[in-house]
N, C-alpha and C positions, 0 to 999 in steps of 0.2 A: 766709232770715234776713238781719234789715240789720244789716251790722256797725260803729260806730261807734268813734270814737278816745273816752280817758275825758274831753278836754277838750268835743266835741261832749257827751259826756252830759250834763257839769255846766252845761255854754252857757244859761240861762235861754232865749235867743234859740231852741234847740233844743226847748226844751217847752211854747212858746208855744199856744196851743189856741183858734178862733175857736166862736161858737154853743155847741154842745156833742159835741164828738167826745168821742170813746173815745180817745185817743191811746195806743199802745206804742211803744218804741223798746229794742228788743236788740242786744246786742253779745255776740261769744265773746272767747273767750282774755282773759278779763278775772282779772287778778289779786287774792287778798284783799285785799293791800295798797289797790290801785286801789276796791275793794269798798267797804273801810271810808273809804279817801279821800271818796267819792261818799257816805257815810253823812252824815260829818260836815259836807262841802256843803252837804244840805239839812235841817240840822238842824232848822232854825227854820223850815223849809217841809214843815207834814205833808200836802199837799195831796197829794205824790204816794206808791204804792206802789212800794219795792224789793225785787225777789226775787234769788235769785244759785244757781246748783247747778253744779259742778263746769267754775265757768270762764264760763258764762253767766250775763249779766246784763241782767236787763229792767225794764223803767220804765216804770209806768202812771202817766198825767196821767186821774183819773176824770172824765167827766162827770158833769155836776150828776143826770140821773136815776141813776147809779151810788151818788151819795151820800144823793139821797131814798132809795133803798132800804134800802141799809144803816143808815143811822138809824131808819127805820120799825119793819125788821125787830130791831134792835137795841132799840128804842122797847117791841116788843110782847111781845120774849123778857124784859125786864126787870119788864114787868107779870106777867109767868108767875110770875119769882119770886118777888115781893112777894105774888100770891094763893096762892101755893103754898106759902110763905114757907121757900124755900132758898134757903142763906146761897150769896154768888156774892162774884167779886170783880172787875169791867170791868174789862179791857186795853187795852180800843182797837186801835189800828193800832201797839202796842209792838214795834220791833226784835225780831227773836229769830233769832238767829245761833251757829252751831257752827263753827270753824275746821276743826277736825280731820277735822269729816266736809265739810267745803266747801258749807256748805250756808247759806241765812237767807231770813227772807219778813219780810213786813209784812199780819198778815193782814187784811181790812176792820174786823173784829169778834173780838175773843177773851174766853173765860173761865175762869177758876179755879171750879169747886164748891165750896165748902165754904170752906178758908182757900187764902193769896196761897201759889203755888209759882213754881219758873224756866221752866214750860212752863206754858203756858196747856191745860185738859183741853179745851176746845172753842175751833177756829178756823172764822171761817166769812169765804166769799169771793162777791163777788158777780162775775157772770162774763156781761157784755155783749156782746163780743165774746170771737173765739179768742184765746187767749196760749198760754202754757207748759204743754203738758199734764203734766208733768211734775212738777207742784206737791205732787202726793199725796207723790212721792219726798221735796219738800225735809221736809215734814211729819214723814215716816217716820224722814227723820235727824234731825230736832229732837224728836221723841218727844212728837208730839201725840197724847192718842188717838183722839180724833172731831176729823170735818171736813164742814162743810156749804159746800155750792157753790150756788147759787141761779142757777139757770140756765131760761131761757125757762117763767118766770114758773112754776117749779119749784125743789124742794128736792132736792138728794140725800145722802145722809148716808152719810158711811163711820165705819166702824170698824175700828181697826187693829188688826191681827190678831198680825204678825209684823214686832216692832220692829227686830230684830237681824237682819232677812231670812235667820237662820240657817236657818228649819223647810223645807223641802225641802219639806214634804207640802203646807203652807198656800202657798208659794210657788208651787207650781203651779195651786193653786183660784185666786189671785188677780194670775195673773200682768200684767194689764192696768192693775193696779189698787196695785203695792209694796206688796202685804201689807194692803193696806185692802178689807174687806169690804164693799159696797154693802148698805145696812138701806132695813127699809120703815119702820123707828120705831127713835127715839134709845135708846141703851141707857142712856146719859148720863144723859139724862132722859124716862123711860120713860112720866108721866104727860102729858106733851105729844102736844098732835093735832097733827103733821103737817099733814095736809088743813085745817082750821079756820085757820093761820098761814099755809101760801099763801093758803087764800081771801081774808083780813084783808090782806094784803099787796098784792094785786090792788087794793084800793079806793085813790082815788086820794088822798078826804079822809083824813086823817091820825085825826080828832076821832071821827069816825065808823069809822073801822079800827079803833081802838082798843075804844069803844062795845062792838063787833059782836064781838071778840076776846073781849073780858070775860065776855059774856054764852055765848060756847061754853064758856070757864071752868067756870061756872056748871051747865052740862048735865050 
């Protein structure tokens, strides 16, 4: 782990990024105060992701295929709900932060179902290199219930199971996992193919993702 003072974090000069890396930069022993200091830093720059759990704090600078993704994939789940026609309400990459439990992310993509709440019911993260595995936890304390990770050119879908990590019994089915269940299909939104959205997401033209998307709709 590279540890950083909170002056290196906010350093512009620090998160400078050439071509397209995947840039992270963490630090431990970081204070909420220091936390929300660094929030309001880069207010006016949503380029980058902030996550924070119990003292650590990490900073993703995305690369540009991190942000085609996430737009694509964002681009094709929003067609879903326009031909499906459920009411949704896009987050974005909105703050979402708990003091008490020390916890906040910025997830790539988030959504409300139905109407606008303070927790978004689906967050999804796209995941090019390793970071934080740890991410499921900050989730758990923010009381997300679904969480999609799109990883080597793959979905995986959790469903939380045990928000309060009280249940003893669920905690040990999902002990790698803080109470999140790994699904082969979203409970969230249960008419969604899986398979048919990575394959759509694999194509590189957007026009034609989209196209090829609609028409599995359709089937």
């Amino acid at each position: 782990m590279v540890s950083l003072s909170l002056k290196e974090l906010i350093d512009e000069r620090e998160l400078s990024h050439n071509d397209d890396p995947e840039e992270r930069f963490i630090s431990s022993d970081v204070s909420w105060e220091n936390y929300e200091a660094l929030l309001i830093k880069l207010i006016d720059n949503s380029h980058y992701r902030v996550t924070y759990l119990d003292g650590v704090l990490e900073i993703l600078s995305p690369s540009i295929r991190h942000e085609r993704v996430k737009t694509n994939l964002g681009t094709l789940l929003e067609r879903f709900f326009y031909k499906k026609r459920i009411s949704y309400v896009p987050m974005g990459s909105t703050t979402f932060k708990n003091k008490a439990k020390k916890a906040g992310a910025e997830p790539d993509e988030c959504y409300c179902i139905g109407e606008q709440k303070a927790v978004p019911d689906l967050a999804i993260e796209i995941v090019l290199t390793s970071g934080n595995s740890s991410k499921l936890e900050i989730y758990r304390r923010l009381g997300v219930g679904e969480v999609w990770f799109w990883e080597r050119n793959h979905l995986k879908l959790y469903k939380l199971r045990d928000k309060d990590n009280s249940n003893l019994e669920q905690a040990a089915v999902y002990p790698d996992t803080y109470g999140y269940e790994l699904l082969t299909r979203s409970e969230l939104l249960p008419q969604l193919d899986i398979f048919l959205l990575e394959q759509c997401l694999s194509i590189s033209d957007s026009i034609l993702a989209i196209d090829e998307f609609e028409k599995g709709l359709i089937i």
